[in-house]
Chimera marker file (.cmm) of the C-alpha trace (Angstrom):
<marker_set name="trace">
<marker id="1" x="0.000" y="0.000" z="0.000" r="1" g="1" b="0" radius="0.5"/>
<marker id="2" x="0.983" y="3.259" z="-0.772" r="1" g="1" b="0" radius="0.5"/>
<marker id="3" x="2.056" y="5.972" z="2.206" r="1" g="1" b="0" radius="0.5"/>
<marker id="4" x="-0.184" y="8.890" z="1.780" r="1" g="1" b="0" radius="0.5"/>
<marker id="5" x="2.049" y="11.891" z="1.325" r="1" g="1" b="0" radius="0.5"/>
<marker id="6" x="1.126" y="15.256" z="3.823" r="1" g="1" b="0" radius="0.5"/>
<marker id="7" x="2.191" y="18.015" z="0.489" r="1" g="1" b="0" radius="0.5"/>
<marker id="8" x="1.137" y="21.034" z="2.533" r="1" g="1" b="0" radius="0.5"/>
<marker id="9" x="3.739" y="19.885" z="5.284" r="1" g="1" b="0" radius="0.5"/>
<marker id="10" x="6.332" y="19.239" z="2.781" r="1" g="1" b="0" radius="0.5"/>
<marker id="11" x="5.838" y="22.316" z="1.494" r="1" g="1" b="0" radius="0.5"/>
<marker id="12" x="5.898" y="24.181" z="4.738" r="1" g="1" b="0" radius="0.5"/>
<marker id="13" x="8.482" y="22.202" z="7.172" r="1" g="1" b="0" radius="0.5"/>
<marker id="14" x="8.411" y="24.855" z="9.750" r="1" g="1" b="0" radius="0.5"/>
<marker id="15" x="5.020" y="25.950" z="9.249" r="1" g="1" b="0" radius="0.5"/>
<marker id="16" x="3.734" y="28.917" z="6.816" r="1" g="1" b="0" radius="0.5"/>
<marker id="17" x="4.519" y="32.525" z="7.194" r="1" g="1" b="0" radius="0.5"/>
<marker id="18" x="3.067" y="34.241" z="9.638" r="1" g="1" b="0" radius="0.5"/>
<marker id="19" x="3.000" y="37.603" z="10.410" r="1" g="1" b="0" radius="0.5"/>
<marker id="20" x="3.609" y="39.573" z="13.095" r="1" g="1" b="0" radius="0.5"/>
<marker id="21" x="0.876" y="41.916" z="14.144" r="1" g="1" b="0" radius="0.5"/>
<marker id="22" x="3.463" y="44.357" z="15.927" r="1" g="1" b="0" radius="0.5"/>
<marker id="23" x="7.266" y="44.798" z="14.001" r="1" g="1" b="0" radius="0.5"/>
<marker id="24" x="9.486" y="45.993" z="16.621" r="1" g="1" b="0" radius="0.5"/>
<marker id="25" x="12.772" y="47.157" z="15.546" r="1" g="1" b="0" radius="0.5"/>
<marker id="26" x="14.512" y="44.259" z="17.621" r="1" g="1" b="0" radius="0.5"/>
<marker id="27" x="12.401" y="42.166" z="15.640" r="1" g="1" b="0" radius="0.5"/>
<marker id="28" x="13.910" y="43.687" z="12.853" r="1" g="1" b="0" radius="0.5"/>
<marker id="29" x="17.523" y="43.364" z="13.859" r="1" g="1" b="0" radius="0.5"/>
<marker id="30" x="16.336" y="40.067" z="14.362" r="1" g="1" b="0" radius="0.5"/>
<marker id="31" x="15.372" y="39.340" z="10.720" r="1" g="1" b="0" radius="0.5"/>
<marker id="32" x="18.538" y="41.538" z="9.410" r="1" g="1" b="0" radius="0.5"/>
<marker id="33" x="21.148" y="38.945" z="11.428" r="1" g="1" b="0" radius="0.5"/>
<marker id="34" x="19.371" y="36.121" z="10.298" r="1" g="1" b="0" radius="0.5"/>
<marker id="35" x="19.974" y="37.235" z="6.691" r="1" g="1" b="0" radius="0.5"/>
<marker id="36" x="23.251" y="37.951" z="6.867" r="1" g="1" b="0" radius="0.5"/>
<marker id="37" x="23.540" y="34.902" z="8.205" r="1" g="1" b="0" radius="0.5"/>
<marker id="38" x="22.284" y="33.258" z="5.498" r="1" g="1" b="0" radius="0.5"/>
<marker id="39" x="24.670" y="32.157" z="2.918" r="1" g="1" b="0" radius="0.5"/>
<marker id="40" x="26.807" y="31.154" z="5.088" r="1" g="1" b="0" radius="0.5"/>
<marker id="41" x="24.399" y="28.873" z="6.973" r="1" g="1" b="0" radius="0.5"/>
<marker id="42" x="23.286" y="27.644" z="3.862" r="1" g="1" b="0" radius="0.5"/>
<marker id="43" x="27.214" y="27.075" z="2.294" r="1" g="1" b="0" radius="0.5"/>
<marker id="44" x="27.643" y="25.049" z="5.708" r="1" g="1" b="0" radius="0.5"/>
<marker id="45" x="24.619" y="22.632" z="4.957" r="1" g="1" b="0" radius="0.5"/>
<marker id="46" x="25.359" y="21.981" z="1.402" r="1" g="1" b="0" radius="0.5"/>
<marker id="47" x="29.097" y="22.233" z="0.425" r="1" g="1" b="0" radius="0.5"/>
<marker id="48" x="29.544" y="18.791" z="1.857" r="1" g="1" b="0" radius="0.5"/>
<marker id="49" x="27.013" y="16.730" z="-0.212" r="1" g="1" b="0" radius="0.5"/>
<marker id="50" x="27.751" y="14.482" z="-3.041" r="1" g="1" b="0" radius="0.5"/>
<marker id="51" x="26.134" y="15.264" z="-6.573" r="1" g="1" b="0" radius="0.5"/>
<marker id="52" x="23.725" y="12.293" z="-5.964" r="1" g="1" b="0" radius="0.5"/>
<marker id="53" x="22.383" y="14.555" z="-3.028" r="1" g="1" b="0" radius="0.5"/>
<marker id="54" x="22.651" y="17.544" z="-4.324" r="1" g="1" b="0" radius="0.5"/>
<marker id="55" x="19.608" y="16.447" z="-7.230" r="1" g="1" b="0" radius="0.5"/>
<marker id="56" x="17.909" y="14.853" z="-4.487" r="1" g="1" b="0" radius="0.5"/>
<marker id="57" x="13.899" y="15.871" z="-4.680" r="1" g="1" b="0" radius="0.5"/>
<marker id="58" x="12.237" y="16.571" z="-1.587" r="1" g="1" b="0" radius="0.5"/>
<marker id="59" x="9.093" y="16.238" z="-2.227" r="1" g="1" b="0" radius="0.5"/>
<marker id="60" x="6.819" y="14.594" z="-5.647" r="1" g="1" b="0" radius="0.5"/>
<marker id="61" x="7.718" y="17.344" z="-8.577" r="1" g="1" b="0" radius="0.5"/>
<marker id="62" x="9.584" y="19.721" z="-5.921" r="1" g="1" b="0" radius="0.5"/>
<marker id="63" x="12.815" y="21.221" z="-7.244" r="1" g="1" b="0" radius="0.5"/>
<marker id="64" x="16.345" y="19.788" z="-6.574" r="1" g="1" b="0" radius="0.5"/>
<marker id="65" x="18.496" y="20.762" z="-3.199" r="1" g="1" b="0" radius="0.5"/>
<marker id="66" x="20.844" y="22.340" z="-6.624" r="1" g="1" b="0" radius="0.5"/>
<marker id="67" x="17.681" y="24.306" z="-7.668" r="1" g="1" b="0" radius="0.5"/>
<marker id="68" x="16.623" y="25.604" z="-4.090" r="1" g="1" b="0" radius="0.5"/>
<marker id="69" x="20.667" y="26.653" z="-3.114" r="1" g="1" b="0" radius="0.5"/>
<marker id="70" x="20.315" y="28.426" z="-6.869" r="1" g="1" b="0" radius="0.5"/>
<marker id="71" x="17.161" y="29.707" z="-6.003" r="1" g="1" b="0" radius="0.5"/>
<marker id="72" x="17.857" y="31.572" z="-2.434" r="1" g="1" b="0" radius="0.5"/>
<marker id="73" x="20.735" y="32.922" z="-4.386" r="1" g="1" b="0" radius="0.5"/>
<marker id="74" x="18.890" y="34.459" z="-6.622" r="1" g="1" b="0" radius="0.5"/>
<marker id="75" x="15.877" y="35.772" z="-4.494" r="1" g="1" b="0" radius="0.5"/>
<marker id="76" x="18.783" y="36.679" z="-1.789" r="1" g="1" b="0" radius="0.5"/>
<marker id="77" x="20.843" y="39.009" z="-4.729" r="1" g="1" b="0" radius="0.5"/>
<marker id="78" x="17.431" y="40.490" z="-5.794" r="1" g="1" b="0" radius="0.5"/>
<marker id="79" x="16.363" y="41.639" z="-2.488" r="1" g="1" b="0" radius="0.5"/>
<marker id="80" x="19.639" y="43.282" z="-2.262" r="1" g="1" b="0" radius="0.5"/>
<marker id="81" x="19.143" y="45.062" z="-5.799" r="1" g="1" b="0" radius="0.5"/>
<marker id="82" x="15.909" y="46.245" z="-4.547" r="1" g="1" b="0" radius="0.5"/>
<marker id="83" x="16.568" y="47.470" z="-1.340" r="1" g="1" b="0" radius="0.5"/>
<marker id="84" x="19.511" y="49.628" z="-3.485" r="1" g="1" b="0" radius="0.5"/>
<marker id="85" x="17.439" y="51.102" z="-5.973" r="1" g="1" b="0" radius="0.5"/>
<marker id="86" x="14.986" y="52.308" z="-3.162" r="1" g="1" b="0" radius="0.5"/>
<marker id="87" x="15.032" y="56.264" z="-2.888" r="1" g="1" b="0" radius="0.5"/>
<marker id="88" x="17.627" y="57.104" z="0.134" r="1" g="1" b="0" radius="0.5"/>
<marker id="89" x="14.593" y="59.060" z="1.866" r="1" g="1" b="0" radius="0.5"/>
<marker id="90" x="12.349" y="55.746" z="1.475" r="1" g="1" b="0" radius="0.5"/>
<marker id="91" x="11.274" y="54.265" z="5.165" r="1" g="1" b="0" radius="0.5"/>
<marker id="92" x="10.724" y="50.476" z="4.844" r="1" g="1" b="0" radius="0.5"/>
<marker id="93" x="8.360" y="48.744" z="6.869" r="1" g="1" b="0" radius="0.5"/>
<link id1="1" id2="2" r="1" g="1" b="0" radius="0.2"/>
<link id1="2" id2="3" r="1" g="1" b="0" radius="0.2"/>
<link id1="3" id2="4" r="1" g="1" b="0" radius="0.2"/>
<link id1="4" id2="5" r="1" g="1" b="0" radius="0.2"/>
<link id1="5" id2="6" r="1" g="1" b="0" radius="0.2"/>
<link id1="6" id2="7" r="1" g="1" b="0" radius="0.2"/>
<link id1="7" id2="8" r="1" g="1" b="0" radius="0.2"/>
<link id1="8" id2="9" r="1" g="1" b="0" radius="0.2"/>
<link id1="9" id2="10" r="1" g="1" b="0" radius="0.2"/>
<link id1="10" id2="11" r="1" g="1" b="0" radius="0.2"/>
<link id1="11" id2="12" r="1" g="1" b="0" radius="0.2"/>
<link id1="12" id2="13" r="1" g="1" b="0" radius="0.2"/>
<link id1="13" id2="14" r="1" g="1" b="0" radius="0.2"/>
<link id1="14" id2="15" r="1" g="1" b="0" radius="0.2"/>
<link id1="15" id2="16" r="1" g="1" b="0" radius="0.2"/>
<link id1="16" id2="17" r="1" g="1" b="0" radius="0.2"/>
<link id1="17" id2="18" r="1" g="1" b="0" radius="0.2"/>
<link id1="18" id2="19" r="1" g="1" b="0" radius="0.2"/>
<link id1="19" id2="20" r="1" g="1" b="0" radius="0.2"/>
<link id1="20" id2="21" r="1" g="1" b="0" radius="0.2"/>
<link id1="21" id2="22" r="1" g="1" b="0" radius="0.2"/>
<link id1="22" id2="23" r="1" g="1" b="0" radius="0.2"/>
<link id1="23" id2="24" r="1" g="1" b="0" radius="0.2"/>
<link id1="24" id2="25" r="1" g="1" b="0" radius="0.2"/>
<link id1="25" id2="26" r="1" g="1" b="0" radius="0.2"/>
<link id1="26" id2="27" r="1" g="1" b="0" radius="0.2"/>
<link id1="27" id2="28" r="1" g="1" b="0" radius="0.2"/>
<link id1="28" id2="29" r="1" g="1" b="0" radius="0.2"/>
<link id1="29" id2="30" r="1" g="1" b="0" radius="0.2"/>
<link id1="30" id2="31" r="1" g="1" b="0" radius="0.2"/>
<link id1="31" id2="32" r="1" g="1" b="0" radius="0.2"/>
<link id1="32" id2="33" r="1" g="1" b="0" radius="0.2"/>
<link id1="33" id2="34" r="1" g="1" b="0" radius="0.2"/>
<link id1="34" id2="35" r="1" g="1" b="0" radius="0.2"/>
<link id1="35" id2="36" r="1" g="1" b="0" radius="0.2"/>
<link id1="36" id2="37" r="1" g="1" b="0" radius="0.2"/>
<link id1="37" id2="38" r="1" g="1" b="0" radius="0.2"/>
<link id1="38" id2="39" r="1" g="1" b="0" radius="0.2"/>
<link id1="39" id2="40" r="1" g="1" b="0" radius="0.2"/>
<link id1="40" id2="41" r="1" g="1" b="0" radius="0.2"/>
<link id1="41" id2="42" r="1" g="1" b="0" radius="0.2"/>
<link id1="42" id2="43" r="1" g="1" b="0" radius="0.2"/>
<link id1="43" id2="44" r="1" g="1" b="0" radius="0.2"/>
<link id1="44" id2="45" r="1" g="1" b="0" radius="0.2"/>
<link id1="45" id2="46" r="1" g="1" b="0" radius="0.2"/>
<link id1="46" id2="47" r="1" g="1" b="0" radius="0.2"/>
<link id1="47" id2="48" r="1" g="1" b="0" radius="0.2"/>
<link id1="48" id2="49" r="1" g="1" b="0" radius="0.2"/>
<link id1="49" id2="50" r="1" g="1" b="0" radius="0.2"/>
<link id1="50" id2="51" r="1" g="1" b="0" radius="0.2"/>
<link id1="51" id2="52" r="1" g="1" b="0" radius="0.2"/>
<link id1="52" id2="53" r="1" g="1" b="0" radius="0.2"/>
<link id1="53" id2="54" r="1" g="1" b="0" radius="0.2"/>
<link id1="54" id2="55" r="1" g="1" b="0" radius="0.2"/>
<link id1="55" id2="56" r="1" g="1" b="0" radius="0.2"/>
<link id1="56" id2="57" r="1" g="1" b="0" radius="0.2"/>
<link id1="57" id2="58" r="1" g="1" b="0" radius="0.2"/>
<link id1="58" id2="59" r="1" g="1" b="0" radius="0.2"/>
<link id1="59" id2="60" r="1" g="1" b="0" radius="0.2"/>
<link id1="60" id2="61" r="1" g="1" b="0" radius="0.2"/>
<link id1="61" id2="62" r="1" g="1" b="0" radius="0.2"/>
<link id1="62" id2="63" r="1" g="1" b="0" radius="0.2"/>
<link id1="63" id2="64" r="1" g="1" b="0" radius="0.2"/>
<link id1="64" id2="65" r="1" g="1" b="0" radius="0.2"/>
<link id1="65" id2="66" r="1" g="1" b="0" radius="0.2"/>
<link id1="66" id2="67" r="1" g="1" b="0" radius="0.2"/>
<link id1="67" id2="68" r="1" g="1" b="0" radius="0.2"/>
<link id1="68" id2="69" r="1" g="1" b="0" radius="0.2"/>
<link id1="69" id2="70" r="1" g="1" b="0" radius="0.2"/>
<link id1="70" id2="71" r="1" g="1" b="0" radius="0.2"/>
<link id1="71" id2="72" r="1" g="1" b="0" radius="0.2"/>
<link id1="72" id2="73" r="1" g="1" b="0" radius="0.2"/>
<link id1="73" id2="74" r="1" g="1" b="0" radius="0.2"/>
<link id1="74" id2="75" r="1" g="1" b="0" radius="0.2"/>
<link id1="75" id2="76" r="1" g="1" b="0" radius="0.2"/>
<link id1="76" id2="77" r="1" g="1" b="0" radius="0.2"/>
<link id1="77" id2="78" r="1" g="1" b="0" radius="0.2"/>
<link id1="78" id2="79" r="1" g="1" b="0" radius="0.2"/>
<link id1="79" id2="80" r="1" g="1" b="0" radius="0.2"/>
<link id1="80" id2="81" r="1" g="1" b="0" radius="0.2"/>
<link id1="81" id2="82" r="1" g="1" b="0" radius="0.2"/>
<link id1="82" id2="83" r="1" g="1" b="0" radius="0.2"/>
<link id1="83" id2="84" r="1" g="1" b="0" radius="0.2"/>
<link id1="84" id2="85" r="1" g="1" b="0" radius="0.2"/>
<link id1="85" id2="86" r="1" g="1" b="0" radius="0.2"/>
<link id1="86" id2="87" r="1" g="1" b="0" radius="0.2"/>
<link id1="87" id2="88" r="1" g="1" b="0" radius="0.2"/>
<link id1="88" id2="89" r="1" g="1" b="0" radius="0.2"/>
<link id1="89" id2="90" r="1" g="1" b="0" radius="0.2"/>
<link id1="90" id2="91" r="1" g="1" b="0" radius="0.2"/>
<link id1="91" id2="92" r="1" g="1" b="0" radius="0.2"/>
<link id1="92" id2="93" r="1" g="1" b="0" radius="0.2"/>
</marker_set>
């Protein structure tokens, strides 16, 4: 028999976004340091896998570990490039 596959928790391991009804700005220095953080959290997890692993799918017709490392990348460079093309007397929140 088949195992019957939970998608929505595969797509969500640590549960979907939720947010905050109150941003604090320690909440924000929170969120900064855990981006910076980032790659290099990230180059830790992955720069030790084999190629078999690294084309490993997570989930039914989910993308590769490759694709998802590729992926932050890119959504990590193009947060930068928009957060530099903001006006310098733009408030973000």
């Amino acid at each position: 028999m088949k195992e019957k596959i939970d998608i929505k928790k595969l797509k969500f391991p640590i549960g979907e976004f939720e947010r905050p009804k109150n941003i604090t700005s320690n909440q924000i220095d929170l969120w900064i340091n855990e981006i910076q953080l980032f790659p290099s959290r990230l180059n830790k997890l992955v720069m030790d896998l084999t190629d078999t692993e690294l084309n490993w799918k997570y989930r039914p017709d989910g993308w590769t570990i490759k694709q998802i490392v590729h992926h932050c990348a890119d959504s990590h460079m193009n947060s930068f490039v928009r957060f530099d093309l903001l006006p310098s007397n733009c408030t973000v929140i």
